[in-house]
Biopython code that builds the backbone (N, CA, C, O; Angstrom):
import numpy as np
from Bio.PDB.StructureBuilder import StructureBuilder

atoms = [
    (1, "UNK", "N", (57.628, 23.639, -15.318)),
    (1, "UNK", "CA", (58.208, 22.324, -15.152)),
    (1, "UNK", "C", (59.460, 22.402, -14.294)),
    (1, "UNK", "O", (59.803, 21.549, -13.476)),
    (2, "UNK", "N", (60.172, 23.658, -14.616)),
    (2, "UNK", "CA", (61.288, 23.507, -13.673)),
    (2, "UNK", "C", (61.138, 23.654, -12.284)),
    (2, "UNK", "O", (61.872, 23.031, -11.517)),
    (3, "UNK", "N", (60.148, 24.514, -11.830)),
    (3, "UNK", "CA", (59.788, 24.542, -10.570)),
    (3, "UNK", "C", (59.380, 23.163, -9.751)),
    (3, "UNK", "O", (59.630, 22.753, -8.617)),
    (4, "UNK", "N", (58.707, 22.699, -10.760)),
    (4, "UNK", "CA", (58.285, 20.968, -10.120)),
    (4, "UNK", "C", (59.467, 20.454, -9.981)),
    (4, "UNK", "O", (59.463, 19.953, -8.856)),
    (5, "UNK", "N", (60.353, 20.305, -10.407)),
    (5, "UNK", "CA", (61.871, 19.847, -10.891)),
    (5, "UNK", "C", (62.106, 20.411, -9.687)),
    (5, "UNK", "O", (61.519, 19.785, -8.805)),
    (6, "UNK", "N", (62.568, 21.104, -9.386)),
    (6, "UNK", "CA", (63.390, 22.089, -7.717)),
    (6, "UNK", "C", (62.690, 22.030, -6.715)),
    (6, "UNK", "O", (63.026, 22.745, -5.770)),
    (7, "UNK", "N", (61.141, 20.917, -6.539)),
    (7, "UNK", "CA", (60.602, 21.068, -5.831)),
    (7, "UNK", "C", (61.151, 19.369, -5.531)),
    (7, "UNK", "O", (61.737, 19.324, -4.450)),
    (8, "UNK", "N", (61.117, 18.592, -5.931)),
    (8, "UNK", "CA", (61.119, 17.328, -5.952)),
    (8, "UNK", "C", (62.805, 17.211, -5.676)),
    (8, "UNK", "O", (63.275, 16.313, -4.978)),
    (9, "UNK", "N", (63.609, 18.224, -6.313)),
    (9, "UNK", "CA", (64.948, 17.658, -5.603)),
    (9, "UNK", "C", (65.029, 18.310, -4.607)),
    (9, "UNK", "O", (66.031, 18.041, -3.943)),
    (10, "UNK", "N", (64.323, 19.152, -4.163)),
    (10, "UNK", "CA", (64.739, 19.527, -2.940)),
    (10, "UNK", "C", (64.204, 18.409, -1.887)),
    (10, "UNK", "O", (64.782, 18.087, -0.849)),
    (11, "UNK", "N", (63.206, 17.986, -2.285)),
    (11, "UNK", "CA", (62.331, 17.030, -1.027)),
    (11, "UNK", "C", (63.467, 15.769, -0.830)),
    (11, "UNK", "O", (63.817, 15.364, 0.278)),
    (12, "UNK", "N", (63.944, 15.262, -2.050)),
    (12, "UNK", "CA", (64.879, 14.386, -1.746)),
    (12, "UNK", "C", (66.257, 14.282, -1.482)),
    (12, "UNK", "O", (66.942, 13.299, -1.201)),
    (13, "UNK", "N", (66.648, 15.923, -1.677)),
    (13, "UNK", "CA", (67.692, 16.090, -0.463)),
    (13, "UNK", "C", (67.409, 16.039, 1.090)),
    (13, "UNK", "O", (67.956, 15.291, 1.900)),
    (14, "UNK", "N", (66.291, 17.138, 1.375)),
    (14, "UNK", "CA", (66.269, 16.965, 2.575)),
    (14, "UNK", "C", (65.856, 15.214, 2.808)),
    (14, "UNK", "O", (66.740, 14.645, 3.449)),
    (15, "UNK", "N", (64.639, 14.260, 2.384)),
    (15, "UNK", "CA", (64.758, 13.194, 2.525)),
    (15, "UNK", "C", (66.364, 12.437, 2.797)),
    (15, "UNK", "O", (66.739, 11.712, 3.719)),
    (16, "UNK", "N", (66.984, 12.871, 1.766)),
    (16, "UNK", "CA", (68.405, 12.339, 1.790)),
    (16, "UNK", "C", (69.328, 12.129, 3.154)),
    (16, "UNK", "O", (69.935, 11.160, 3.609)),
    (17, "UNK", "N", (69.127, 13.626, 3.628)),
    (17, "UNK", "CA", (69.635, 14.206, 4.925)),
    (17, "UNK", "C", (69.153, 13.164, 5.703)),
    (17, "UNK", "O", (69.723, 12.119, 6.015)),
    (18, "UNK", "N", (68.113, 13.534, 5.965)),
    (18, "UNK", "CA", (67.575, 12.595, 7.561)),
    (18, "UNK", "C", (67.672, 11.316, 7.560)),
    (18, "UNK", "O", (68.007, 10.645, 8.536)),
    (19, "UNK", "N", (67.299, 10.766, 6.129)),
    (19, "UNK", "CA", (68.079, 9.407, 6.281)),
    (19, "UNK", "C", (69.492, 9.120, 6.513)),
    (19, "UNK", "O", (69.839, 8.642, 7.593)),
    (20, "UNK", "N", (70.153, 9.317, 5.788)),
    (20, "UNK", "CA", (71.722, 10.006, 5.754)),
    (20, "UNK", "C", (71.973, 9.776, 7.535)),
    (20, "UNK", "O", (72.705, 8.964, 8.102)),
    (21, "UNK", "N", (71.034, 10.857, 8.130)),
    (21, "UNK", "CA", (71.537, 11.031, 9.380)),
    (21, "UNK", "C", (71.579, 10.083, 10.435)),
    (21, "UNK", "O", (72.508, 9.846, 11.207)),
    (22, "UNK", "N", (69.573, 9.175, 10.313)),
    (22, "UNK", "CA", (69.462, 8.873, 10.488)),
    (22, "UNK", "C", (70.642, 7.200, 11.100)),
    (22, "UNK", "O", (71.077, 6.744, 12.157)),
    (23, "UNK", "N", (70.675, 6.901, 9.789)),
    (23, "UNK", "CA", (71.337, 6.032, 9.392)),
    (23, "UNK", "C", (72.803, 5.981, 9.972)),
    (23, "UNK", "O", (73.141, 4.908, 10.473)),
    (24, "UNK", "N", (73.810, 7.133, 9.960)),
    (24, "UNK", "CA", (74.985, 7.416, 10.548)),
    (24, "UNK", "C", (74.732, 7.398, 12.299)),
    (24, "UNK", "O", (75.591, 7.032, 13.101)),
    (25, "UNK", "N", (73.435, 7.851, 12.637)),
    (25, "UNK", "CA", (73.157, 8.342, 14.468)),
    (25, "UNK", "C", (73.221, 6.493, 14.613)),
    (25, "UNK", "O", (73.741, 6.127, 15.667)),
    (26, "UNK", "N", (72.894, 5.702, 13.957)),
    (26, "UNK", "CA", (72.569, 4.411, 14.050)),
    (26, "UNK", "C", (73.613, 3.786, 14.368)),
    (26, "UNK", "O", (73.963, 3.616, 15.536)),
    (27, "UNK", "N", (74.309, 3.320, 13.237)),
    (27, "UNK", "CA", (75.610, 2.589, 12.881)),
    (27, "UNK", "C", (76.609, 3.106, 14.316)),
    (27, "UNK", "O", (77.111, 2.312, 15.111)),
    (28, "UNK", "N", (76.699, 4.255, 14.371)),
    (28, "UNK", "CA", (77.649, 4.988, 15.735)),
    (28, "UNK", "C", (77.037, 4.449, 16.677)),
    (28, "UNK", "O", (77.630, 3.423, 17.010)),
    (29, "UNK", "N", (76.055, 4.652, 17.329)),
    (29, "UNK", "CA", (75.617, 4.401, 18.538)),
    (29, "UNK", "C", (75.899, 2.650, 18.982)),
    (29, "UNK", "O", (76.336, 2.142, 20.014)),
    (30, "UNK", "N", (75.374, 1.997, 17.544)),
    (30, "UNK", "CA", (75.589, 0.444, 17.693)),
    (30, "UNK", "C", (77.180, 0.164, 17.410)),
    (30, "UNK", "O", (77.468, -0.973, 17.035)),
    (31, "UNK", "N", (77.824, 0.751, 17.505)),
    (31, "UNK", "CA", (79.525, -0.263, 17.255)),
    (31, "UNK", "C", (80.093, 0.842, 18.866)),
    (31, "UNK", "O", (81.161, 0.725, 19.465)),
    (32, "UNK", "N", (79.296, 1.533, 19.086)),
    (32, "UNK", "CA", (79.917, 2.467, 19.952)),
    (32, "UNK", "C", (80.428, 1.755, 21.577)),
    (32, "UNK", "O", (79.423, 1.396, 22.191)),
    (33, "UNK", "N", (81.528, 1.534, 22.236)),
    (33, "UNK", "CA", (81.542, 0.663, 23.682)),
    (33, "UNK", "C", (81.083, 1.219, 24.755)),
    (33, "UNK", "O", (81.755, 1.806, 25.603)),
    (34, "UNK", "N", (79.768, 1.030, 24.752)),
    (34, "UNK", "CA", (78.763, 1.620, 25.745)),
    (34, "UNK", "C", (78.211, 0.774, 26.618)),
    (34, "UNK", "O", (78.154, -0.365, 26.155)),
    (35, "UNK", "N", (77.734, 0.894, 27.821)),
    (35, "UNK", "CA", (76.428, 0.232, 28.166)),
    (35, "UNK", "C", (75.039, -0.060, 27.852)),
    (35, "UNK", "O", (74.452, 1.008, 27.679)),
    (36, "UNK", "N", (74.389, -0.901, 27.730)),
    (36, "UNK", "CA", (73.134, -1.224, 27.480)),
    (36, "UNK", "C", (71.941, 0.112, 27.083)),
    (36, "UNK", "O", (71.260, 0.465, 26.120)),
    (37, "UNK", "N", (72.169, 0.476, 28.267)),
    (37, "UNK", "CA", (71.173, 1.490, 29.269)),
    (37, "UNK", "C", (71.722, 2.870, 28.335)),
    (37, "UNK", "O", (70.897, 3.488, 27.662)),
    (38, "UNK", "N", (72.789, 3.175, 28.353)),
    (38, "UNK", "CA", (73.224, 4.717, 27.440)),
    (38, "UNK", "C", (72.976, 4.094, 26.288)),
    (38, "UNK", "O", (72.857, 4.900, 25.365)),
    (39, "UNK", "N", (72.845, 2.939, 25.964)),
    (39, "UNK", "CA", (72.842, 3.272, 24.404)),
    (39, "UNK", "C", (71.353, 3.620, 24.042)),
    (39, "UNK", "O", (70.882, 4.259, 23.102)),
    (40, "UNK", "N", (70.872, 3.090, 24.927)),
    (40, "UNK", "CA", (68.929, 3.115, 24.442)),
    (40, "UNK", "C", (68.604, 4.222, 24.535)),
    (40, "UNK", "O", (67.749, 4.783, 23.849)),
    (41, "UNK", "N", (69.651, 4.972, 25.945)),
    (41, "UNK", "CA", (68.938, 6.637, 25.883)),
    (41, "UNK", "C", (69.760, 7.279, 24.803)),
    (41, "UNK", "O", (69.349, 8.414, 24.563)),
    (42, "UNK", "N", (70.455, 7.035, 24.313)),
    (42, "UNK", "CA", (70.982, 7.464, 22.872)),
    (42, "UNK", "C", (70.284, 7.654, 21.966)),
    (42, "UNK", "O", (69.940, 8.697, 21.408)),
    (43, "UNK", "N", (69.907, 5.984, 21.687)),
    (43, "UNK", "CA", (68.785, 5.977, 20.379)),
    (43, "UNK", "C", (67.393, 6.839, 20.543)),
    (43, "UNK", "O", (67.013, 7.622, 19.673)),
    (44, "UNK", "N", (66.662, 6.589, 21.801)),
    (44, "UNK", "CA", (65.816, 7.372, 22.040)),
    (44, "UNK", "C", (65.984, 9.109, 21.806)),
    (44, "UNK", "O", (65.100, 9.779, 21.271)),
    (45, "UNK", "N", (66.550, 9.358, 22.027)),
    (45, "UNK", "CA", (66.735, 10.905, 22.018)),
    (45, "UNK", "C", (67.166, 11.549, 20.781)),
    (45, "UNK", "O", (66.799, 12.688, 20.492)),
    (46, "UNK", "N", (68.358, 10.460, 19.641)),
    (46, "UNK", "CA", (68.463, 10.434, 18.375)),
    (46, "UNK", "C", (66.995, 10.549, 17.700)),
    (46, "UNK", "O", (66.816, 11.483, 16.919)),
    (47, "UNK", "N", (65.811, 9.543, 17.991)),
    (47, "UNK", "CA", (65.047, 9.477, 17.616)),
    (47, "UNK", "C", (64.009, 10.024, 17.866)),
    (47, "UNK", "O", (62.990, 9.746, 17.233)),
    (48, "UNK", "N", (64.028, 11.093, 19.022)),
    (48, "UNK", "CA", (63.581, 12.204, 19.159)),
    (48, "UNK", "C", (63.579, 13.605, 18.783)),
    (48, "UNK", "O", (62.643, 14.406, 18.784)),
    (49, "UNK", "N", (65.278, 13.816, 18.332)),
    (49, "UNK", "CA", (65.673, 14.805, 17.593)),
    (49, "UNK", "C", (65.253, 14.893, 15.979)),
    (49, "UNK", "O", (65.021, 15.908, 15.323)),
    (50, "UNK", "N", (65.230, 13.440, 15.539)),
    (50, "UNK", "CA", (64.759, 13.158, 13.850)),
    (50, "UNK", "C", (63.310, 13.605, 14.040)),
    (50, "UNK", "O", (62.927, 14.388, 13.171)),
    (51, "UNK", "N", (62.497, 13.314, 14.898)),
    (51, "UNK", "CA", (61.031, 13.411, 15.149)),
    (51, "UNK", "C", (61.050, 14.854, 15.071)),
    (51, "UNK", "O", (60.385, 15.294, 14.133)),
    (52, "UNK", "N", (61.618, 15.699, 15.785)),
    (52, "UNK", "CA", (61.438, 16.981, 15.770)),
    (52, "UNK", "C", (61.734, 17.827, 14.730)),
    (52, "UNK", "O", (61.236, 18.919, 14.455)),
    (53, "UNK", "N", (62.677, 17.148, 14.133)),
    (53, "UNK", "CA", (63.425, 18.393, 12.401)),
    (53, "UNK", "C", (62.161, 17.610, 11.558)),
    (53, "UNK", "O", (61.601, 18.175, 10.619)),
    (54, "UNK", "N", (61.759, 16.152, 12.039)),
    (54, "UNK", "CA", (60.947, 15.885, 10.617)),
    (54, "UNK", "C", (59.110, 16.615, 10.829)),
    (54, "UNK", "O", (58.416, 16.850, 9.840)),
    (55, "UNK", "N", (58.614, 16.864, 12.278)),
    (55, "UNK", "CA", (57.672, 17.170, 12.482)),
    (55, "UNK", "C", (58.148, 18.905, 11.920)),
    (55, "UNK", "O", (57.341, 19.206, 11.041)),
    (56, "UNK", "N", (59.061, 19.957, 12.126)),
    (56, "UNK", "CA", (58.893, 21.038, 11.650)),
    (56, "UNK", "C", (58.786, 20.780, 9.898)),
    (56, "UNK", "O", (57.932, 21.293, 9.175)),
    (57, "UNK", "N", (59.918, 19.826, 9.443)),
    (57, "UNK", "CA", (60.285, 19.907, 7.744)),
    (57, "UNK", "C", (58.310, 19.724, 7.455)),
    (57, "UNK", "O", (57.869, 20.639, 6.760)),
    (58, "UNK", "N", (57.596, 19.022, 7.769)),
    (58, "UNK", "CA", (56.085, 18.618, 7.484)),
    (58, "UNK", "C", (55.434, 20.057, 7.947)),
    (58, "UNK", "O", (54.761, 20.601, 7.072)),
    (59, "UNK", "N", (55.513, 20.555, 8.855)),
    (59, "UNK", "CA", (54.690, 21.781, 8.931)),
    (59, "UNK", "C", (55.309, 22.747, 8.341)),
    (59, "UNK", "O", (54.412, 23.374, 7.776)),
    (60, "UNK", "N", (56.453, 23.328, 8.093)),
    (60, "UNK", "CA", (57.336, 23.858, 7.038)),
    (60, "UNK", "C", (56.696, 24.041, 5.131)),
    (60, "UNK", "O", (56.580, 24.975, 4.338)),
    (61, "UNK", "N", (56.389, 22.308, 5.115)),
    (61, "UNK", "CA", (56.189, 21.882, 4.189)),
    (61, "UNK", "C", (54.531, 22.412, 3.738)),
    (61, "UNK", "O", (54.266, 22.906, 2.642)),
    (62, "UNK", "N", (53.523, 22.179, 4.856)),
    (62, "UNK", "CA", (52.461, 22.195, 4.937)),
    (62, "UNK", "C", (51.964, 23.709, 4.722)),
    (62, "UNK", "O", (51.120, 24.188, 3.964)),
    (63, "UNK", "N", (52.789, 24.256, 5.654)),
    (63, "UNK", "CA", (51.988, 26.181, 4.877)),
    (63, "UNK", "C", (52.750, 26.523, 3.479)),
    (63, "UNK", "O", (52.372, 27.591, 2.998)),
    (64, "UNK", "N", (53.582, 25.949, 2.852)),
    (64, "UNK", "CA", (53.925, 26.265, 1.780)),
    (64, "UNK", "C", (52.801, 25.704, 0.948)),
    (64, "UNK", "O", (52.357, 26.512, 0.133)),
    (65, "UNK", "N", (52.324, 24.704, 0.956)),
    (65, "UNK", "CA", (51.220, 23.643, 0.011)),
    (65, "UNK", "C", (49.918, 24.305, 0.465)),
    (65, "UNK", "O", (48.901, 24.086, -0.192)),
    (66, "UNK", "N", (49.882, 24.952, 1.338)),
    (66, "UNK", "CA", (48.073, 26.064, 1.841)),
    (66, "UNK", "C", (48.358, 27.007, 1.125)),
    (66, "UNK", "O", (47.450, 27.528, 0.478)),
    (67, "UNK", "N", (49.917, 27.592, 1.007)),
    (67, "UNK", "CA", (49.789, 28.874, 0.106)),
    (67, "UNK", "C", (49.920, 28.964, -1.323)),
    (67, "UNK", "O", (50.028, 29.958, -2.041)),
    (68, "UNK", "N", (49.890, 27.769, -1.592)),
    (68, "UNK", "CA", (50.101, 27.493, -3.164)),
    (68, "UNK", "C", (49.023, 26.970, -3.019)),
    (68, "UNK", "O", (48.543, 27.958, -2.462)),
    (69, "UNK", "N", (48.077, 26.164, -3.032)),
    (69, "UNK", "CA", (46.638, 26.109, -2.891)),
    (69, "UNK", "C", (45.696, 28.003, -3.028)),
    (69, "UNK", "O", (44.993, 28.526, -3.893)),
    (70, "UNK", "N", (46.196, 28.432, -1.728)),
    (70, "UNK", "CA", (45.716, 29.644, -1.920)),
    (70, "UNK", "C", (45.399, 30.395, -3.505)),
    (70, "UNK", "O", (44.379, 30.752, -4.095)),
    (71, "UNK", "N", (46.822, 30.404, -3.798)),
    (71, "UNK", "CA", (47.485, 31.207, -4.903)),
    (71, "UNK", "C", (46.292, 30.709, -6.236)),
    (71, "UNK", "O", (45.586, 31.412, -6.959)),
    (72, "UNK", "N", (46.463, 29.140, -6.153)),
    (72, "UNK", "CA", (45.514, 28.602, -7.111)),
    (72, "UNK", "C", (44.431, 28.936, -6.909)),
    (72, "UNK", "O", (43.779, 28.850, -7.950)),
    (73, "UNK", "N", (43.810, 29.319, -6.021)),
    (73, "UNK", "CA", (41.993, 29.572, -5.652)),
    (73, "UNK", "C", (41.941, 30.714, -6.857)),
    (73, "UNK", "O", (41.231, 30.760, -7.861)),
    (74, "UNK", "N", (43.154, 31.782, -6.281)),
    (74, "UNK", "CA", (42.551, 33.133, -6.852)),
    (74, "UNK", "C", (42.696, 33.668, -7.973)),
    (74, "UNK", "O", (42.052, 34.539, -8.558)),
    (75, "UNK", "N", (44.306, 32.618, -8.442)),
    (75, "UNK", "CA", (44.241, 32.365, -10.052)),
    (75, "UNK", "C", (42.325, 32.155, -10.671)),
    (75, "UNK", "O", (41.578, 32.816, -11.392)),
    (76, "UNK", "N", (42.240, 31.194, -10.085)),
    (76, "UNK", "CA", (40.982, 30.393, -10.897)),
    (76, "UNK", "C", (40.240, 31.495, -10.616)),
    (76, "UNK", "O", (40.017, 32.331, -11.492)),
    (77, "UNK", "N", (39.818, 31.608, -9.481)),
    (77, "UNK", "CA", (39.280, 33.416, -9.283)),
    (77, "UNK", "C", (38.832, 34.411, -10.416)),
    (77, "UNK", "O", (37.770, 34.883, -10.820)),
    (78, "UNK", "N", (40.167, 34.493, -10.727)),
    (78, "UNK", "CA", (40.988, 35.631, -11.594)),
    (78, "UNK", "C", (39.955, 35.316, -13.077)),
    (78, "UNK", "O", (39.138, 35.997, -13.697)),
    (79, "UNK", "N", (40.494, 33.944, -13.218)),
    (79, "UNK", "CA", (40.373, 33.523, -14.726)),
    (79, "UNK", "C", (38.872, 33.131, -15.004)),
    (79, "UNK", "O", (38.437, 33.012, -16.150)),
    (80, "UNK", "N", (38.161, 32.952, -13.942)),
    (80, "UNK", "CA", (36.465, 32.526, -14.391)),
    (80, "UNK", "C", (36.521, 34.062, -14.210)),
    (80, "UNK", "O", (36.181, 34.291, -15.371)),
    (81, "UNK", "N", (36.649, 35.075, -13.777)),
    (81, "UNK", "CA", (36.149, 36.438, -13.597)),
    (81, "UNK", "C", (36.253, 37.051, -15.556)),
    (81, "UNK", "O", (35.408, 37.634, -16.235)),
    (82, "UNK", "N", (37.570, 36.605, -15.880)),
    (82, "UNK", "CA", (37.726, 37.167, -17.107)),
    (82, "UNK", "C", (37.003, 36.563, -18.266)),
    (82, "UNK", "O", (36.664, 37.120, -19.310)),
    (83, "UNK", "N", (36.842, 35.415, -17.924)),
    (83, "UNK", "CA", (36.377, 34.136, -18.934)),
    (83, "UNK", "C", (34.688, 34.867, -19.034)),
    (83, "UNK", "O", (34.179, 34.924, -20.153)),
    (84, "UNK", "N", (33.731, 35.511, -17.557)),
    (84, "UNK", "CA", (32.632, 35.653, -17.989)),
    (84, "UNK", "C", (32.324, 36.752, -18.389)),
    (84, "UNK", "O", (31.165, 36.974, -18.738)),
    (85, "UNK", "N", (33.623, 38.035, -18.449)),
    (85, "UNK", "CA", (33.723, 39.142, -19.211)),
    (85, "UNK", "C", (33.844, 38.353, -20.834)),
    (85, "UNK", "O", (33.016, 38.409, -21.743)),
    (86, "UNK", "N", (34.563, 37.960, -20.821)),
    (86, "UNK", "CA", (34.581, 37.456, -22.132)),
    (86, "UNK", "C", (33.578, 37.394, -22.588)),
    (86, "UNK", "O", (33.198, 38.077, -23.538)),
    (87, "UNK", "N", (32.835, 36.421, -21.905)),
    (87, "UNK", "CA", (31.475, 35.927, -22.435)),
    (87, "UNK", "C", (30.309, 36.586, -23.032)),
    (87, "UNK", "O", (29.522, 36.445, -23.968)),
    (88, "UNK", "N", (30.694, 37.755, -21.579)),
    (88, "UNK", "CA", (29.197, 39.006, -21.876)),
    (88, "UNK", "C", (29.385, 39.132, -22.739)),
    (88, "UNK", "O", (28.499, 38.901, -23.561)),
    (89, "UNK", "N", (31.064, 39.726, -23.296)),
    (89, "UNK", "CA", (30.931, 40.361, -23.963)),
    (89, "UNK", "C", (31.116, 40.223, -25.649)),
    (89, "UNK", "O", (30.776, 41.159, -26.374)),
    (90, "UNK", "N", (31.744, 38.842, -26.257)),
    (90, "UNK", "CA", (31.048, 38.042, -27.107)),
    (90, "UNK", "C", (29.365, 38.378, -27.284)),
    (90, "UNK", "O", (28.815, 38.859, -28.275)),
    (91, "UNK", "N", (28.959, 38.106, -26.438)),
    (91, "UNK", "CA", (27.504, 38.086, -26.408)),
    (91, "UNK", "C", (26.833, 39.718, -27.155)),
    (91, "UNK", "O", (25.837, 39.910, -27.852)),
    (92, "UNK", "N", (27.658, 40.468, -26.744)),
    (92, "UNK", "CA", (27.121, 41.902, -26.839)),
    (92, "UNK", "C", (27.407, 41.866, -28.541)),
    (92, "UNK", "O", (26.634, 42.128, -29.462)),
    (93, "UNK", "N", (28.631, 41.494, -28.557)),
    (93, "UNK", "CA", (29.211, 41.562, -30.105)),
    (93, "UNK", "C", (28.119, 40.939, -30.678)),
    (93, "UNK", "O", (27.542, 41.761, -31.389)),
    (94, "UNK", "N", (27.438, 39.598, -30.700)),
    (94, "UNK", "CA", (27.037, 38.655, -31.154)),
    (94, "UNK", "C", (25.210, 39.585, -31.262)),
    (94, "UNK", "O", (24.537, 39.373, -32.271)),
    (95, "UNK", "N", (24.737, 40.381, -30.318)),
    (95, "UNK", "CA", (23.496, 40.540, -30.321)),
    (95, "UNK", "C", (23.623, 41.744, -31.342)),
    (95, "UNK", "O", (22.819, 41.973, -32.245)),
    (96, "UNK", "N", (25.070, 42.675, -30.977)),
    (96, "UNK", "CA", (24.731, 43.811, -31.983)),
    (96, "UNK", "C", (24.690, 43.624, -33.736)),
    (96, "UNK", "O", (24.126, 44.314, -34.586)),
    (97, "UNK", "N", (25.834, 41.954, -33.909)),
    (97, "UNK", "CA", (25.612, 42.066, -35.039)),
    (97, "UNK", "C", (24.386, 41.701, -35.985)),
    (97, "UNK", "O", (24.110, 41.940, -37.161)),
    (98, "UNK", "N", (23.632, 40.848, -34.690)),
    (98, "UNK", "CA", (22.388, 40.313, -35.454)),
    (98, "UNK", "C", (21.025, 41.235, -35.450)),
    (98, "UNK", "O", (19.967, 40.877, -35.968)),
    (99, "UNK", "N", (21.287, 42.764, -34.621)),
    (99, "UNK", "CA", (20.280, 43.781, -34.666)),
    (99, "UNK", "C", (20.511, 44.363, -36.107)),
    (99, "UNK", "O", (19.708, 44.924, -36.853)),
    (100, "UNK", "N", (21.640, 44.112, -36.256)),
    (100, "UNK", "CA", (22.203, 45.103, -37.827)),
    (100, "UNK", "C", (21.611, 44.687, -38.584)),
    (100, "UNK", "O", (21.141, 45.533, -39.345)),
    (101, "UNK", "N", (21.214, 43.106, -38.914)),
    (101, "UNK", "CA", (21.022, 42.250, -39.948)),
    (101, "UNK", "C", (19.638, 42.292, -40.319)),
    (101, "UNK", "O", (19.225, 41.591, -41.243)),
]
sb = StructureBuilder()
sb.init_structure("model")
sb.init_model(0)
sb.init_chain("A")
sb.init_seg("    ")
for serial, (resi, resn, name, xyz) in enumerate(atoms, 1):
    if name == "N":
        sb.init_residue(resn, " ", resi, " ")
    sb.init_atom(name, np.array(xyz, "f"), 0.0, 1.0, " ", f" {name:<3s}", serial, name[0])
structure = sb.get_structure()
């Protein structure tokens, strides 16, 4: 549970951030005494730079969630492998005691 917990505040810090940033690249650019023309290539390029930290934070994000996927395959892997040892071997218990009988 705590891991889910440190996973979720972390997403909404970084969320926090880029809005945060977002939001500050904004407010500046618009009270800022500029021309028309610089301010748009402002915003544009602001909003090119957010595009780029948010397109890595998503692929960042994305091989972490393939490798925890992974991890789960081979858990389950793991655990039907033991579950049908189990089974046999119940079974073995179960046939020898009823040869006895």
């Amino acid at each position: 549970m705590s891991r889910e917990h440190c996973t979720h505040s972390s997403l909404s810090v970084v969320l926090a951030f880029l809005l945060g940033g977002l939001f500050g690249v904004g407010i500046a650019i618009l009270v800022a005494p500029v021309p028309g023309e610089q301010t748009r290539r402002r915003l544009k390029e602001a909003a090119e730079e957010i595009k780029d930290h948010t397109v890595h934070y998503v692929d960042e994000t994305k091989g972490k969630v393939v490798a925890i996927i992974e991890k789960g395959k081979e858990l389950t892997e793991e655990t039907l492998a033991d579950l049908a040892g189990s089974c046999a071997c119940s079974r073995d218990i179960k046939d020898k005691g009823n040869g006895a009988a």
